[in-house]
Residue, then its C-alpha position, 0 to 999 in steps of 0.5 A: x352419544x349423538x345421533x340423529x332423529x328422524x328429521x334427519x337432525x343429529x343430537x346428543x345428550x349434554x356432557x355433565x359437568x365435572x370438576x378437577x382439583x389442582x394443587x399449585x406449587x410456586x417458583x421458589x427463585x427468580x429465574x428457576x424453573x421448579x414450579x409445579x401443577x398437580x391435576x386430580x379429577x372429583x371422580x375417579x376415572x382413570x380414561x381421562x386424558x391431559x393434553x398441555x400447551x407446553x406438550x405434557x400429557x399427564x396430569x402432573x406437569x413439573x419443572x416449569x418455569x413462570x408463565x401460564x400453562x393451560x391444560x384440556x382435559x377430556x373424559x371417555x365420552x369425549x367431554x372436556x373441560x379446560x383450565x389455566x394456570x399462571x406461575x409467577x417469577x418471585x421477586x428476584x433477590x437483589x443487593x444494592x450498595x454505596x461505597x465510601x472510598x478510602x482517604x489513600x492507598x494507605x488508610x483503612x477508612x473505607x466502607x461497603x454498606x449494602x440493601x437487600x431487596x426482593x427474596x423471603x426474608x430471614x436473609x444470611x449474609x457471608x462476606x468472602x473475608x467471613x465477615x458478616x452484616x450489611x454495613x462494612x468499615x475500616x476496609x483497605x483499598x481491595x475488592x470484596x464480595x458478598x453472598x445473600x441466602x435468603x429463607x428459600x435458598x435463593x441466593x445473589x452474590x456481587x463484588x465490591x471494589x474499595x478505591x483510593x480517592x484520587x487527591x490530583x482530579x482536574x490537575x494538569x498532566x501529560x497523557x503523552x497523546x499528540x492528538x489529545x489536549x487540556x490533559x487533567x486527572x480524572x476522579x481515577x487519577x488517570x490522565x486523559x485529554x480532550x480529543x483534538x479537532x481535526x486540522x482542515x488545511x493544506x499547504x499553498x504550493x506554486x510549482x516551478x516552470x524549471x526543473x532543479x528550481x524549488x517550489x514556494x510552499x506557504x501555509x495560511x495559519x490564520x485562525x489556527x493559533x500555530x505555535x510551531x510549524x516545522x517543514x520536512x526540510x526543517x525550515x520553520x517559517x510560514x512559507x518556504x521552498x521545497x524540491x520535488x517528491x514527498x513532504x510534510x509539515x508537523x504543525x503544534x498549535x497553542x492546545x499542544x495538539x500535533x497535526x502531520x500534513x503530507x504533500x508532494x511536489x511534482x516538477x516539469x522534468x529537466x530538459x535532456x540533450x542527447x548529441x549524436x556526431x559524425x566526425x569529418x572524414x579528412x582534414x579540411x573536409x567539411x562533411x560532419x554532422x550532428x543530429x540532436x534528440x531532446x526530451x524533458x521540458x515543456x514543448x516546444x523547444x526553442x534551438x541555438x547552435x554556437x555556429x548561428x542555426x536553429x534545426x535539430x540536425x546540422x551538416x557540412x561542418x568542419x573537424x577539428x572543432x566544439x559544437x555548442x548548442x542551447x535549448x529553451x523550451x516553451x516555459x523559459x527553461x535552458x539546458x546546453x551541451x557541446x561535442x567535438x567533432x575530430x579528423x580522420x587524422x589518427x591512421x599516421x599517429x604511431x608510426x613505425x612497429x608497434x608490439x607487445x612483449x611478455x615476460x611471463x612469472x616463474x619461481x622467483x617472479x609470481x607476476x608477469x609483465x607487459x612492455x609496449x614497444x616500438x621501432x619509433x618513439x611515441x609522441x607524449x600526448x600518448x596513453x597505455x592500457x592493456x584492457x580498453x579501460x584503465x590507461x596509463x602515461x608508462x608503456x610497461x604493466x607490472x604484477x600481471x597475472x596470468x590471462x589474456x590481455x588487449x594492448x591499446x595505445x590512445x591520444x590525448x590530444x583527439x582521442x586516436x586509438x591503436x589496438x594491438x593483437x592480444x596477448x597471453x600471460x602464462x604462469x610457466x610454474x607449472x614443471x613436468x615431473x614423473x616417478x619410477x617406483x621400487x620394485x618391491x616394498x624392501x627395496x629403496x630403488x625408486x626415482x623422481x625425476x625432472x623434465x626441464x633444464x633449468x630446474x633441480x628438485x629437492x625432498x625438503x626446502x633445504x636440499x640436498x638439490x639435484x639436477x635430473x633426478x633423485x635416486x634410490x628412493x623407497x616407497x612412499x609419499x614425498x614433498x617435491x621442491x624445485x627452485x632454478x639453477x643457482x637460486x635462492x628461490x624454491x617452492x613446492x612443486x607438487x607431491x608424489x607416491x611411489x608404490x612397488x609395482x607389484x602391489x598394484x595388482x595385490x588388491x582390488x577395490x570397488x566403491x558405491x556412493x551414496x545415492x538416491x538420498x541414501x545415508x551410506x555408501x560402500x568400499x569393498x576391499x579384496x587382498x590376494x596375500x593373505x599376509x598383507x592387511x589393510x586399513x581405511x583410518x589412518x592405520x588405527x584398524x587393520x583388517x585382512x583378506x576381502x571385506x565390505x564396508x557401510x561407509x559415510x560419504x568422505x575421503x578414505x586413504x587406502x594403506x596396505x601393511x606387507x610387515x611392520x617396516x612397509x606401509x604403502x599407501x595404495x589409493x585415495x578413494x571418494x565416496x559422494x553423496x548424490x541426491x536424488x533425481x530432480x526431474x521437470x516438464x519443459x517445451x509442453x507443446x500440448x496436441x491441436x485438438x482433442x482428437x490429434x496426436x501431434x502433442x510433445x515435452x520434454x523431459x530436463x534435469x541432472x543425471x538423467x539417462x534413461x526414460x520411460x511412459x509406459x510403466x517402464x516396460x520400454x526405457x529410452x535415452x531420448x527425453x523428448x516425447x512427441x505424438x502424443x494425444x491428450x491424457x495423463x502421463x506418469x514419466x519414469x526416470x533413471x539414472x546411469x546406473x539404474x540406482x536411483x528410479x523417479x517419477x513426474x506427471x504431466x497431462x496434456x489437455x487441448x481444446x475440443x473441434x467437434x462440439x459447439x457452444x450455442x446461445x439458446x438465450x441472450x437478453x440484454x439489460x432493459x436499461x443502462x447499468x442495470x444487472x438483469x440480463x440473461x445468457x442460457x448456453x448449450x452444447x451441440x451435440x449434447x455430452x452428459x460428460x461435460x462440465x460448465x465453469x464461469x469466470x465467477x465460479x459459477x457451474x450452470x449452463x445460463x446466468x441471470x442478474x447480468x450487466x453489460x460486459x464480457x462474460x467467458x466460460x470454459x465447457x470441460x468435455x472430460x479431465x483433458x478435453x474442453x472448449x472456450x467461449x465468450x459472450x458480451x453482452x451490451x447495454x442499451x442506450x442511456x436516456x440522455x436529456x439536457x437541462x439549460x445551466x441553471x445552477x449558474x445563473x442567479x435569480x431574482x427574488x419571486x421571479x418564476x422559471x419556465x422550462x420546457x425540455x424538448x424529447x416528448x417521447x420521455x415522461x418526466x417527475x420533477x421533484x423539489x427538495x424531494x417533493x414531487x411538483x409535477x409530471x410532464x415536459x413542462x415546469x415552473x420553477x418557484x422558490x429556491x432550493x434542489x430541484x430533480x428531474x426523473x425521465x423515464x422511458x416506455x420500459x421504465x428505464x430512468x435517467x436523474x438529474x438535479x440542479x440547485x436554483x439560488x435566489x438573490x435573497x439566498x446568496x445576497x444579503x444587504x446591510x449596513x452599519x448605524x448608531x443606535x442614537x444620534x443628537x439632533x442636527x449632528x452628523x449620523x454616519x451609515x456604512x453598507x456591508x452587504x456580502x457579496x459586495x453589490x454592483x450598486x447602493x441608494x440610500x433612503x432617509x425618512x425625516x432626515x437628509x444625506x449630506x454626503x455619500x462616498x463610496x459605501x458610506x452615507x452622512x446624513x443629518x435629523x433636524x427632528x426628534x425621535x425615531x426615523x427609518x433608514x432604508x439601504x436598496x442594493x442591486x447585484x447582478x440585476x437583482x434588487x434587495x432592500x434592508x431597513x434600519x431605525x435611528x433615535x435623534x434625541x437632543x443634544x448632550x444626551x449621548x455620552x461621549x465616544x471612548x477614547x479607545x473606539x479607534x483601537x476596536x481596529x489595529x490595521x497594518x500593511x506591509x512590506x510595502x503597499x506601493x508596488x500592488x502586492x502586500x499583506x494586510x494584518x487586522x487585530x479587532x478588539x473582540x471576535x467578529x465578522x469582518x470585511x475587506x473592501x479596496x476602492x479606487x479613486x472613482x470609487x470603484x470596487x477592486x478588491x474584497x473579501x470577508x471572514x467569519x467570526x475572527x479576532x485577527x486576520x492574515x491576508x496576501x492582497x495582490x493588486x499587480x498589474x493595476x493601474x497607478x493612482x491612491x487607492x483606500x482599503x475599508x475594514x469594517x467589523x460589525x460595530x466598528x470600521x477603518x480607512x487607510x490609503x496608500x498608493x500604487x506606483 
């Protein structure tokens, strides 16, 4: 009741308090969500209102899972009072287990003991096999599952697997995995390998200068322990020849692990001659030629002809003769050919009448023949042919078929050809016959008659034979049979029907196909002697006067029976099957503009006659339309019978003249490669019909995040109306600066860097290793590592460049080998094995003196006992480094003997032989180590070196060819031993 006095202050009387009662139902489950709060006020008044944080609005809040819950409760005086409560997740029932795995798949000793925790207690326990209790034994290998029930009604399940133990973990197995090695059995029994390492090698291959030469492929296994090594052309060598195109290699190494390397080989191609002559034009007339066209090898070539000249093309040469020529290309490689050149001398070669005769086939003769002939006789050298292309030493072809054919007459001697006027083979097996059928069905007064002399026909391959005709002959189908006059030879010569001429006006027959995909054609048969029947199966049915049928597509004989003894067969009907009408669009030749008319197609297809684009109130014959403007067009289609009715769209389009595409906008990327440029395009005049479509599918007039390129739209005005536009849009200049070359150059140790770049209208950030050092034009460079340079521009377009700075002390480290011990007043040898080798050594000994220095070795001698400090200073390529070294000198007899096997620590061979510059060299160390190789010459200069890490063998090619002669010494030296060995270099 708040109110306000009269000094305007606004007060109320103080809410009393009240007090609610609650009644907290827990959760019984873990996870469930059956808690429960039940609100009563102190005093009974129904105007209270809930309101809780989970949107409950009355006083009993039910169905809640754990958590807190809070609830204000106000009174009708608007006074409140809020309260919270939390609901707890009871401990979840869980089960806990130990397995005890059977003996084998055959014993019953396994055993499942589980622990229950969590839940109210008393628990049931229910095995799926209705077993109960916590401790399971004597169980078969097999799956088990188990359910809790504790006092609540809570309940947990979980399932159990009894395995066999596996007798065979960590023997050896096959997993049958080529990348896999060292295969055992696990704790399963199941057979799996250790994963094998990635195989990072590939073939040395030296690539021929010829083509047909092989290439020399090699593999350096060194280090790789190779078992086997198999080419793709199956050698099993280290090193072997290949010809071009793809291979492989498979490599097993001792692990058993398969490496596969693919390669291929790419040879120059071969060197192609292609010689293109002009023969002489007469005997003893110098005017041939040759021109010469070469491709393949390497340019440029290098021409010999047989007649001494060296141009491509060569004139004023004599017939008659071979002409050789050789190239050599800029690699070595040759390729000859040679053509000959001929006289003009064949238009007297076949003298006199030349012609060919034909004896075409008849009855007795299936086949025909071709004989060339001639008034003179034709030299031996000449060859017959009758199509150009086989030719033959006989004159006369035999079991010709029937065709036209080219006689053709060549020499042997220079190639002379005669071609002769063609000729035709014709089968004359082909006999005119004609027929005179009865007049009616009871009479036998038809005949067969022939129009060639020489001929006589038969009914039957045995006769009777006549000569100009068979008589009185009744109706009928007949198998004529001809032979030639006094011949044993007959054939079939065709078959013939002889119908009473009366009955070809006895009936009338109409037939439809089956058209327009239909399953069924029709035969209608009308008889005018309602006395004669008729059938269309052989005689099996017969039917009288007019009837229709529904017939499939087939052949139908038509047989009309005038009484029992006269069937005649009338006609032999066809009824096809015709799909229907497959029609397309050809010869679209869409109009210029939108507005002109001046568009055409055409329409093709099989058995279509009649067309029309007007929804067939006009038809036409023409299948080509023309003047037409843009739009859709629904063309109808007929057949010459009007049976069949199709349709085809087609829609011509064009592009629009009286609208234009203007940029509004157009902002190029601010830098080089960025993608935030902008295009905004519009139509002039303005269409709401109109339509955008980018080439990235977008449909806005403008497009943002561009990067420089080529951007097309098409505008469609309407479904048949558009309008194409491009726009490009170009990046700015790139911000280009320039570092001197300081990844090449090697820099003393602690000597600074100053550079300075030139464009001071840039800001420049260096950076080291990521750390920003300095901002400016100008930088000291101290210490090695990567360095970046950032440039940025007035609009904050950037251009990076790095660089590594590499100090001696980081790519060049000095070292030497000594003995630990030495005994006073004996000789104590130190060998340098810096790497990489240094330009030049000085040794430093401190209480001691250098008797002797040869090469990269130093003898010295220590007259006093105790420690004494050896100091190697190297310099290369001007930088200098020093390493430091202690020595013991103790009293003699205090350092044990050398192993007889010390020399052994290093087994060096070289072979095949030395003396001619390039060998190999084979190192076995008696245990892993770095290595280095190093060849002096007899000044003691370097030569050669090279170095491996951590190695117990090394295989090396060492090719020295092209030195100069002399005896030369190799150094090998590990990091506690070393060798020498010399040779000579003839």
């Amino acid at each position: 009741n708040d109110t306000q006095d009269g000094n305007c202050n606004c007060s109320g009387i103080s809410c009393p308090p009240f007090i609610i009662s609650s009644t907290v139902s827990e959760i019984t489950c873990s996870g469930s969500s059956d808690g429960k709060i039940i609100l009563e006020p102190t005093i009974n008044n129904s105007s209270y209102t809930y309101v809780w944080n989970n949107g409950i609005n009355t006083n009993i809040n039910d169905q809640l899972g754990a958590g807190i819950y809070i609830v204000t409760i106000t009174d009708q005086n608007g006074c409140s009072n809020t309260q919270s409560f939390q609901l707890h997740d009871p401990v979840p029932l869980t089960i806990h287990s130990t397995i005890t795995d059977a003996t084998s798949f055959e014993s019953s000793d396994g055993s499942i003991q589980i622990m229950i925790a969590g839940g109210t207690e008393p628990y049931k326990i229910s095995w799926n096999d209705g077993q109960m209790g916590q401790i399971r034994t004597m169980l078969d290998t097999g799956t088990y599952s188990v359910t809790i029930l504790d006092s609540l009604g809570c309940t947990s399940s979980q399932t159990f697997k009894v395995d066999a133990l596996c007798t065979l973990t960590g023997v050896a197995c096959d997993d049958k995995d080529p990348n896999t090695h060292n295969d055992t059995y696990n704790e399963n029994c199941e057979c799996i390998g250790t994963e094998c390492p990635t195989l990072n090698v590939q073939p040395i291959i030296i690539i021929p200068k010829c083509a047909g030469d092989l290439a020399d492929v090699s593999l350096d296994t060194f280090g790789l322990h190779v078992k086997e090594m198999i080419w793709s052309n199956g050698d099993q060598n280290q090193n072997t020849q290949l010809s071009e195109g793809q291979h492989f290699v498979t490599i097993t190494r001792e692990n058993q692990c398969v490496s596969a390397i693919q390669f291929s080989i790419d040879i120059p191609d071969s060197i192609e001659i292609n010689l293109i002559g002009t023969d002489a034009s007469n005997t003893g007339v110098a005017d041939g030629s040759i021109n010469t066209m070469i491709t393949g090898g390497t340019k440029p070539y290098d021409l010999q002809w047989s007649t001494g000249s060296t141009s491509p093309s060569i004139g004023n040469l004599p017939g008659n003769r071979t002409y050789s020529i050789t190239v050599t290309d800029a690699n070595g490689c040759e390729n000859s050919d040679s053509i000959y050149l001929a006289e003009f001398i064949c238009a007297g070669l076949f003298e006199g009448k030349v012609e060919a005769e034909v004896n075409s086939p008849d009855l007795c003769t299936p086949l025909g023949i071709i004989s060339i002939k001639s008034d003179h006789e034709f030299p031996d050298s000449t060859e017959f042919s009758i199509d150009g292309i086989f030719y033959q030493d006989s004159s006369s072809f035999y079991a010709v078929a029937s065709g036209i054919y080219t006689p053709t007459l060549r020499s042997k001697t220079n190639g002379c050809i005669l071609t002769l006027e063609p000729v035709v083979v014709q089968d004359l097996r082909e006999y005119e016959l004609w027929a005179r059928s009865p007049t009616i069905c009871e009479e036998s007064t038809g005949s067969i008659i022939v129009g060639e002399a020489d001929l006589e026909i038969a009914l039957s391959a045995e006769g009777p034979w006549y000569r100009d005709s068979i008589t009185d002959v009744a109706p009928g189908i007949y198998s004529i049979f001809g032979r030639m006059i006094e011949s044993n030879c007959s054939q079939m010569l065709s078959t013939i029907e002889l119908i009473p001429a009366d009955f070809q006006y006895l009936i009338n027959i109409e037939t439809k196909d089956a058209v327009c995909g239909e399953t069924f054609g029709q035969i209608h048969i009308t008889l005018k002697d309602s006395n004669h029947l008729f059938s269309l199966d052989g005689g099996n049915r017969w039917y009288p006067n007019e009837q229709t049928f529904a017939v499939s597509p087939g052949i139908y004989e038509v047989l009309v029976k005038v009484d029992q003894q006269c069937v005649i067969s009338i006609d032999t009907l066809q009824i096809r099957q015709i799909q229907g009408l497959v029609a397309s669009i050809s010869s679209v030749q869409a109009p210029s503009n939108c507005s002109r008319k001046d568009g055409s197609f055409m329409v093709i297809g099989a058995g279509l006659t009649y067309f029309s684009i007007d929804t067939g109130k006009t038809w036409t014959p023409e299948a080509t339309f023309d003047t037409l403007g843009v739009g859709s067009y629904l063309v109808m289609i007929q057949d010459s019978s009007r049976s069949c009715l199709d349709t085809i769209n087609i829609s011509l389009t064009a592009e629009d003249d009286e609208h234009d595409i203007v940029i509004d906008e157009l902002l190029a990327p601010t830098c080089f490669g960025e993608e935030d440029g902008y295009l905004k395009l519009s139509l002039s005049p303005p269409s709401e019909t109109a339509s955008w479509l980018w080439e990235n599918g977008t449909t806005q007039p403008e497009r943002t995040r561009l990067e420089a390129g080529k951007y097309e739209v098409r505008l469609s005005l309407n479904s048949f109306c558009y309008k194409d536009y491009s726009v490009s849009i170009a990046d700015p200049e790139p911000i280009r600066f320039e570092l001197p070359p300081l990844d090449s150059q090697l820099y003393c140790t602690g000597e600074n860097i100053e550079i300075e770049l030139p464009d001071t209208s840039l800001t420049y950030e260096w950076y080291k290793n990521d750390q920003l050092f300095n901002i400016g034009s100008e930088a000291t460079i101290f210490g090695a590592g990567l360095y970046k340079i950032r440039a940025l521009d007035s609009n904050s377009c950037e251009s990076i460049k790095d660089f590594q700075i590499n100090y001696s002390e980081d790519v060049f480290i000095p070292n030497f080998l000594l003995a630990s011990a030495v005994e006073v007043g004996k000789p104590a040898l130190a060998i340098e094995i810096s790497w990489p080798v240094p330009d030049t050594i000085f040794w430093q000994v401190e209480g001691g003196t250098i008797v002797e220095s040869f090469l990269n070795q130093s003898t010295m001698v220590f007259e006093d006992l105790g420690e004494h400090e050896i100091i190697l200073t190297a310099m290369k390529n001007g930088c200098m480094s020093t390493v430091r070294k202690t020595i013991m000198v103790v009293e003699e007899g205090q350092i044990a003997p050398t192993p007889n096997d010390f020399d052994e620590s290093i087994m060096l061979s070289l072979f095949p032989n030395p003396n001619l510059g390039n060998f190999n060299t084979h190192i076995v160390l008696s245990e892993t180590s770095d290595l280095q190789i190093r060849i002096y010459s007899e000044e003691g200069m370097i030569v050669y070196s090279d170095q491996a890490l951590q190695v117990d063998q090394l295989l090396r090619n060492i090719d020295l060819t092209g030195i100069k002669s002399g005896v030369y010494i190799m150094l090998v030296q590990s990091l506690n031993s070393w060798k020498t060995i010399s040779f000579v270099i003839e």
